[in-house]
N, C-alpha and C positions, 0 to 999 in steps of 0.2 A: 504494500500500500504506500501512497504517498505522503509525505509530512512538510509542512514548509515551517521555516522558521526566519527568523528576521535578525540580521547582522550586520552593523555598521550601517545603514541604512538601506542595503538590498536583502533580498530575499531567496532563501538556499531553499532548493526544491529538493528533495532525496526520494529516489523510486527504490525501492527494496520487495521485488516479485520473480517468482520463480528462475530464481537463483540468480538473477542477477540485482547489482548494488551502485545503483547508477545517481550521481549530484548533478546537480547546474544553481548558479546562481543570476538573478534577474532582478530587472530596476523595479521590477512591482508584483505584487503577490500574483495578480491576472497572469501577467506574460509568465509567470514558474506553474500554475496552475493549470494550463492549456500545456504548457512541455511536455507537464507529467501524466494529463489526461491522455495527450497524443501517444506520451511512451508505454502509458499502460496497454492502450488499444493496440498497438503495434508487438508489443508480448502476449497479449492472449493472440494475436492472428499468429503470430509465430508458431503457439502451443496448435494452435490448428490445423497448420500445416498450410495457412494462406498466404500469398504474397502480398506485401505491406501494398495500401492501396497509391499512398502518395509518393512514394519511393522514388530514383531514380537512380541510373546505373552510377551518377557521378555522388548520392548518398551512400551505395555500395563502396563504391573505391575509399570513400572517406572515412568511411567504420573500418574496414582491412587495411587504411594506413593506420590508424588509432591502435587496431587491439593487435594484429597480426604483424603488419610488417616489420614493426621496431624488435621482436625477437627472432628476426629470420637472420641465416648467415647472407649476406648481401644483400638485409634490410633497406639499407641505404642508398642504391640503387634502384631498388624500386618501389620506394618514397619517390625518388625524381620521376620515374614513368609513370605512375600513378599520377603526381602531380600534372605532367605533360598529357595526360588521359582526360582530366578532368575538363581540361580547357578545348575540349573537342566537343561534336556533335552529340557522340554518343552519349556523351555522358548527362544529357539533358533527357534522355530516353526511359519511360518511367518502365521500373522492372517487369510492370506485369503484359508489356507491350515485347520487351526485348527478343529477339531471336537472330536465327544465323542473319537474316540480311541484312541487320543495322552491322554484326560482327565483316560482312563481306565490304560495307562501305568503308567503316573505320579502316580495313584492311588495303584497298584499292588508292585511296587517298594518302593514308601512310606509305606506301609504294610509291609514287610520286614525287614523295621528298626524301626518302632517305633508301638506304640499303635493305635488301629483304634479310639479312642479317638483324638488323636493326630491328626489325617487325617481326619477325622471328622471338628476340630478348623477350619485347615488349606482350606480342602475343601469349607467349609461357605464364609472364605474370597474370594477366588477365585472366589469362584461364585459371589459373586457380585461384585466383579472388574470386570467381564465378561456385567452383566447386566447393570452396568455404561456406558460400551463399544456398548452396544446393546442401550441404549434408551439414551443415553449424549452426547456420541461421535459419535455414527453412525459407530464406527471400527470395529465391529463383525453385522455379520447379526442374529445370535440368540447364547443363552448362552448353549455349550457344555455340561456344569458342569450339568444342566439341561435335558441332554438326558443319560448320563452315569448313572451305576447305584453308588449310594452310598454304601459306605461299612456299614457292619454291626454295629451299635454302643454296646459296651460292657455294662454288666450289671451295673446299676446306684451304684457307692460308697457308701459304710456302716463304713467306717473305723472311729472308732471316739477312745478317750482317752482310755486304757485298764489299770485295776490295778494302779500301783507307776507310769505307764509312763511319766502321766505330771510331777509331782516331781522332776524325777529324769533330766529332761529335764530344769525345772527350776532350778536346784540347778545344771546344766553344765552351767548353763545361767548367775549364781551368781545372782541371783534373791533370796531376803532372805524378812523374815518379820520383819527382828531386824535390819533393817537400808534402807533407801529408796534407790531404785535405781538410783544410780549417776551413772553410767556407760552406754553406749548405750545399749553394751549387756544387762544386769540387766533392762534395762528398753523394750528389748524387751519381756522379760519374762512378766512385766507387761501389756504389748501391748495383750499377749495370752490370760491373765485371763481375762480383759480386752475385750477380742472377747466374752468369753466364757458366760460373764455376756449380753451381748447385740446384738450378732448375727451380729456385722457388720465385713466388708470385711476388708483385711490389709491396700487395698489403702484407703479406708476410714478413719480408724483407724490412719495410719500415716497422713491423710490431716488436722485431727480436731484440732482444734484450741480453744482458752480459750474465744475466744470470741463468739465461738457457742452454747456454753453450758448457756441455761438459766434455773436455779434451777435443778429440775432435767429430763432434758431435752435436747438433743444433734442435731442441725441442722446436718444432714447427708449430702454434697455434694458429688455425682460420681465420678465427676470429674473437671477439668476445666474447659471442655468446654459444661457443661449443658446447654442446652437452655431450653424455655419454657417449653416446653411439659417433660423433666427432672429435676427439679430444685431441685429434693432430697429429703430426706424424716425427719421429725423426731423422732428421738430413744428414748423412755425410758430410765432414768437411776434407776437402780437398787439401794441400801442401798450399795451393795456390789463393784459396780461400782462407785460411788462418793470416798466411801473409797480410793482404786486405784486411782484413779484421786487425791485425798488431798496428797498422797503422791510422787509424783512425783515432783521433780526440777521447781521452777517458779521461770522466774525474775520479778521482781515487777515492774508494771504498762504496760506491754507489753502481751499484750490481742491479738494481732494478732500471738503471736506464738504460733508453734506446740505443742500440749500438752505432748507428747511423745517425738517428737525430732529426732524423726529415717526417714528416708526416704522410703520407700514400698520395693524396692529391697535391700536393708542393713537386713529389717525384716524378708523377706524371705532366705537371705544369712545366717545370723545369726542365723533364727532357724534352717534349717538345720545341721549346725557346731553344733548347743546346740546338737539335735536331735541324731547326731554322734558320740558325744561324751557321750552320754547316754545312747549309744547303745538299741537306737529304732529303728524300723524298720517301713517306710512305711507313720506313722504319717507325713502329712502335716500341718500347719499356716491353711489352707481352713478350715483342717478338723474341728477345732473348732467352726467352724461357723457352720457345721452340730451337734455339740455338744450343742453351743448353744440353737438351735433351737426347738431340741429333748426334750432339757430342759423346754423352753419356752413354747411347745406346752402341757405340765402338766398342765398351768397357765391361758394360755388364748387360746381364739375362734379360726378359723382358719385365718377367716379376720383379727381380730386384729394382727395378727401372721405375715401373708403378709405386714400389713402396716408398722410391726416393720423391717423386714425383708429384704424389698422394693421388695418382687417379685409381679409380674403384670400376673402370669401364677401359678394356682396353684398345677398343674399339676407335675410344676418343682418341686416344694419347697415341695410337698408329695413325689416326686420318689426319690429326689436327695438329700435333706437336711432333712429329718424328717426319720428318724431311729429308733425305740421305743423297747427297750428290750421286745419283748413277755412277756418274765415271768414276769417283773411288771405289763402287762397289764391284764395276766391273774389272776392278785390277784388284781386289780380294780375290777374283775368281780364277786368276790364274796360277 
């Protein structure tokens, strides 16, 4: 049931019904009174199994950035496509109207400006904002996203380091070997080689900390919010990799800081700008993690590859990260 009470001079609405414990506060008892009316009626349709009647796809997206997205591993990714969602057609589209052909427009129009890559990311999420909605909430009776068809995905990236490119990328970076990187920039150049030696991701790379690294051995965490079933993995380190690591800025006795010191969007800003100014073309920060890998799989098995890797599909990590020059492989075979 609902209770309102009155605080500093607005008014807190509290809804406490079938398990859920929901507040808002408001400039006058009417506007908290009508909230809670509307949110009660909106949980009995729920208990119904009815689709809310005033809803819309862009009220959906805003409940699953609320409860859902903030505990997901690359939450924060798609908080931005959600947000980029909302400011579309669709999202005006009241739920109990929605079907595959408002899903086919969103789809054909997003084709238009960006990469089917792109619509692809953004597709994945949708749909399971939908499916949350279909088996959590009871606001959709089944998920559209699931009857349209999906766009074509483009062929899997090959783009890895070509010729001086990285060089000249690390010396836009001021990344040098005749003095340790004390600059962010200069240290994300280290951050690259750094990938390059060990296949991990940037967000990895900027999370690790001094206190993860035992001998030569690097606790890998996702993210913040790994549970069980992802608790991370760990990385080899290379001769070449510890190196990098000894040179890098440390203050003494503080083991919980960042070993690099860059934040994950500063690394990918930054290489870009190096990138830029190096007049390269195309090379992404990712890419070196398919450089890595390409590297790695010279070395070791494929499993051992995945563990280092952390892919659970290997499917992925042969189509999309492993790259192998032909012509060196055709002089393995002689």
């Amino acid at each position: 049931m609902a209770t309102f009470e009155k605080r500093s001079g607005a008014w807190r609405a509290r809804v406490r019904k079938s398990g859920v414990d929901r507040t808002e506060t408001f400039r006058t008892k009417a506007e908290a009174q009508a909230w809670a009316t509307q949110l009660e009626a909106e949980l009995a349709s729920e208990r119904r199994g009815e689709i809310p009647e005033h809803k819309t796809f862009g009220d959906l997206l805003e409940r699953y950035a609320a409860e859902v997205a903030p505990s997901k591993r690359g939450g924060d990714k798609e908080l931005l496509r959600i947000a980029a969602t909302r400011q579309r057609d669709i999202a005006k589209v009241k739920l109990r109207d929605l079907d595959e052909r408002h899903v086919s427009k969103w789809r054909d129009d997003r084709l238009k400006e960006v990469l089917s890559s792109s619509v692809l990311r953004e597709w994945t999420t949708l749909s399971h904002v939908c499916t949350t909605a279909v088996r959590d909430w009871r606001w959709l009776k089944t998920n559209p996203f699931l009857v349209a068809r999906r766009p074509a995905g483009q062929p899997a990236r090959k783009r890895r380091p070509e010729g001086n490119e990285l060089d000249r990328i690390l010396h836009a970076l001021g990344y040098s070997e005749e003095s340790p990187p004390m600059t962010k920039t200069a240290r994300v150049g280290a951050a690259a080689l750094f990938a390059i030696e060990t296949a991990m991701r940037e967000s990895e790379i900027a999370r690790l900390r001094w206190c993860d690294i035992t001998g030569r051995v690097a606790r890998v965490v996702q993210s913040k919010t790994d549970d069980e079933a992802h608790q991370g993995r760990d990385v080899p380190l290379s001769s070449e990799a510890l190196r990098i690591l000894s040179r890098l800025p440390r203050r003494d006795g503080d083991e919980a800081a960042a070993c690099f010191d860059v934040p994950a969007k500063s690394i990918d800003a930054l290489w870009r700008k190096g990138k830029a100014m190096a007049l390269v073309d195309g090379l992404t920060f990712h890419d070196l993690r398919r450089e890595a890998t390409t590297r790695l799989a010279k070395k070791l098995d494929v499993l051992t590859l995945a563990k280092v890797t952390g892919h659970r599909d290997l499917r992925v990590l042969s189509r999309v990260y492993y790259a192998p020059d032909m012509g060196e492989v055709a002089e393995r075979l002689d």
